[in-house]
C-alpha angles and dihedrals in degrees: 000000000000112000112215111211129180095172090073139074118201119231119246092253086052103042094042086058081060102045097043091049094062134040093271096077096079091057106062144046095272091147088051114083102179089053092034101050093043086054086059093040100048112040100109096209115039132171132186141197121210129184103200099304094347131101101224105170132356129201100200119185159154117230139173081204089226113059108000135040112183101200096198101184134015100184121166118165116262095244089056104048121109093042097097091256086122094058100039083057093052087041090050087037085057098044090059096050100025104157084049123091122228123247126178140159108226121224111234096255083051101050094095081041103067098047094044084063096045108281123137126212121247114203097199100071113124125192118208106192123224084247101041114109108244097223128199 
């Protein structure tokens, strides 16, 4: 029975297991515990999924409550996915935030994902990175 929670966040040691255990580890700054741990701290909407003592998925995101939801990272370990744990996250994600749309950036194992629950893809998103120039 996996137990959904939005009133935790999870320590560095116990969301880097997550994380390093799904695709998703390579993307971020897991090594990194000032990042990382300012990526936990700082997501204003965050959902968990436990299953008994273990950290099993995570919905972490950034919302205004009223027009935008940013759901940052959808991470759920390798040996849990395809049991729906994914979409109760993004669902309870929703519920918290219901007036807000959802906008995400998918990572590239995830692309054929988000379409097949209900997602569409928006063509105008534009990504500026920490160590671009910002000219002009």
């Amino acid at each position: 029975m996996i137990d959904y929670r939005d009133d935790v966040i999870p320590d560095l040691a116990t969301a880097r297991a997550l994380y390093a255990d799904c695709s998703l580890g390579a993307r971020r700054p897991i090594a990194d515990d000032a990042r990382f741990g300012a990526m936990l701290a700082n997501a204003n909407l965050t959902i968990t999924a436990w299953d008994g003592a273990v950290l099993v998925g995570i919905a972490r995101s950034l919302s205004d409550f009223g027009w935008t939801t940013y759901l940052a990272d959808l991470a759920v370990r390798d040996a849990y996915q395809r049991r729906g744990i994914g979409v109760e996250l993004i669902r309870r994600t929703r519920r918290a935030a219901p007036q807000a749309k959802i906008v995400l950036l998918a990572a590239p194992a995830a692309v054929d994902y988000y379409p097949h629950i209900g997602f569409s893809h928006h063509p105008q998103a534009w990504l500026l990175d920490s160590d671009a120039p910002l000219s002009g």
